[in-house]
Residue, then its C-alpha position, 0 to 999 in steps of 0.5 A: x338532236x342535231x348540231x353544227x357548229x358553222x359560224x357566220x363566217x364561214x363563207x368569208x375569203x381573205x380578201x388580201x389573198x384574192x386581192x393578190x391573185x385578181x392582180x396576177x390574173x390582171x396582168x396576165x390577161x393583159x399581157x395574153x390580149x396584146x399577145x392574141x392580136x399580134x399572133x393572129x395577125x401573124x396566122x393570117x400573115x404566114x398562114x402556118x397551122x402550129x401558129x393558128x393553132x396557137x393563137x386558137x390556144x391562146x384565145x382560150x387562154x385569153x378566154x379563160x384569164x378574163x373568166x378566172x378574174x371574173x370568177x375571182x372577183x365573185x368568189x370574194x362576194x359574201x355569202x346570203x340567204x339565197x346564197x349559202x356559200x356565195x360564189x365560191x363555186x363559180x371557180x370550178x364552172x370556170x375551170x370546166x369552161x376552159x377545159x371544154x374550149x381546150x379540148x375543143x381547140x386540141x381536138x380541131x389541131x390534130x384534125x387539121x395537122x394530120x390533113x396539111x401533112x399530105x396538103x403543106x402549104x408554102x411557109x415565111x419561116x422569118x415571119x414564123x420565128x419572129x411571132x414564135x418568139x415573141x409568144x414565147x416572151x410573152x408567155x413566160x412572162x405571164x407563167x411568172x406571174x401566174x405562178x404564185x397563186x397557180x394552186x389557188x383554185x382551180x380557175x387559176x390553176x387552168x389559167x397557169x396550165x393554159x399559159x405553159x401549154x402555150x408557152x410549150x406551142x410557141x416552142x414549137x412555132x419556133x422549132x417549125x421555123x427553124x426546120x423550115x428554114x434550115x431544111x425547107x421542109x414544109x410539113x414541119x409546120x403540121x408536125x408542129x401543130x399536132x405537137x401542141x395539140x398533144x400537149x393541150x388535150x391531155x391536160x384538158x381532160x385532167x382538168x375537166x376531170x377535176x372540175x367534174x370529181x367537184x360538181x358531181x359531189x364525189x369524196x374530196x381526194x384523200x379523205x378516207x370515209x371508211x377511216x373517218x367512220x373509224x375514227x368517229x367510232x372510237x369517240x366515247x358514247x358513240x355506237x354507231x355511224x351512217x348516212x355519213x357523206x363528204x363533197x368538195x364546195x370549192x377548191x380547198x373547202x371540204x365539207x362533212x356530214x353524218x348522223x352519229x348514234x349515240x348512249x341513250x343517257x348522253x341526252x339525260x345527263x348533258x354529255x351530247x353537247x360534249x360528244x358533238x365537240x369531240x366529234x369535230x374536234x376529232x375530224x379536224x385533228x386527223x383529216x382535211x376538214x375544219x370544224x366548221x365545215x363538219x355537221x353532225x347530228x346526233x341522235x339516239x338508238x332507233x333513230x335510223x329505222x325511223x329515217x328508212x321509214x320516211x319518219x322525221 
């Protein structure tokens, strides 16, 4: 016997809360548009490597703001026939999007910072602080509004961790300013772009790593199945747990599934509908799956040996 107990409106989103977070998302892409054009044209201006490298970032950032809204967009789509749970994932295939570019961008800054510190070219440490300090500006402003829905999912997140990275590179742009005016030391400009290298690769990986635990279907982090078996044991009737799996559809959406073996006279005397509450009540109340996303099917002694054999 097999039961679940989704609802019609399982895919549903609240649309109040996307409509918050597409705001924030709006604003920030806004801000990093304008910021993008007035950063690339002081690249070319002075032709310092740490404020390429950081119009490069902030490209993705750029990038990576007008996906997350387009992936905002679409997961507050409804669900379908052909599309179960609407566009919920498409959050996640952002996510991975912009980690690629991250680690592509971090990847180019220290190839490159390492050859300009033996080549440094001649440095406009005025123009340098200027455009330094207007990124910088403009990238707190855009942490501010980012911050509040930066654990939304994982697009937003990306696009928050995005903006402090560049945020941090436009400290550096600046700091490289200063030192070259204060000392005249050319490859500061170098050590600078390698600083902001450093500091996007490794949050690119941890991201790419999320966006992947999610794609893969791996256990949601924290979700012990041996302690869910456990648990699911100690339910009345029931004598035995297998093919028990758990994955991540989105962010914040955990799913469940097993077939429990149940007493033969479960489904003689009506206890099997029972059982199956129990069942979903019992996961919602000890781990961080609702009853809605938990799908049991119960089912009599010998069942298993029926499914190994390919015996529906």
């Amino acid at each position: 016997m097999g039961g679940h107990s989704h609802s019609h409106t399982h895919g549903a989103v609240d649309e109040a809360h996307l409509g918050a977070h597409r705001q924030r998302l709006a604003i920030a892409f806004g801000i990093t548009a304008s910021l993008l054009v007035a950063q690339a044209v002081g690249a070319v201006w002075t032709g310092s490597l740490a404020l390429l490298t950081d119009t490069a970032h902030m490209l993705t950032d750029t990038a990576g703001l007008a996906v997350a809204l387009g992936a905002s967009v679409l997961a507050g789509r409804p669900p379908s026939p052909s599309r179960t749970w609407g566009f919920r994932r498409v959050e996640v295939l952002a996510a991975l999007a912009q980690a690629s570019i991250l680690l592509a961008v971090g990847i180019f800054a220290a190839i490159e910072g390492a050859r300009r510190l033996w080549e440094p070219p001649e440095m406009a440490s005025a123009e340098l602080l200027l455009f330094g300090v207007l990124g910088l500006i403009g990238n707190v402003v855009s942490m501010w509004v980012l911050a509040g829905g930066r654990k939304a999912n994982l697009a937003t997140r990306g696009a928050f961790l995005e903006v402090v990275n560049d945020a941090l590179g436009s400290i550096g742009v600046i700091v490289a300013a200063v030192v070259i005016a204060l000392t005249g030391w050319q490859q500061a400009d170098a050590v600078a772009g390698l600083v902001i290298a450093g500091l996007i690769v490794p949050r690119a990986l941890v991201l790419l790593r999320d966006a992947t635990h999610i794609l893969m279907e791996f256990t949601p982090r924290g979700l012990d199945l041996d302690e869910v078996r456990t648990h699911l044991l100690d339910v009345r009737h029931v004598r035995g747990v297998h093919d028990l799996h758990a994955s991540t559809v989105a962010s914040g959406l955990p799913v469940l599934t097993a077939h429990v073996v149940v007493d033969g006279e479960c489904f003689t005397d009506g206890h099997a509908p029972e059982i199956l509450r129990e069942l979903q009540t019992c996961v919602a109340e000890h781990f961080p799956v609702t009853v809605s996303h938990s799908t049991f099917q119960v089912e009599s002694a010998g069942c298993e040996t029926w499914e190994e054999r390919g015996l529906d």
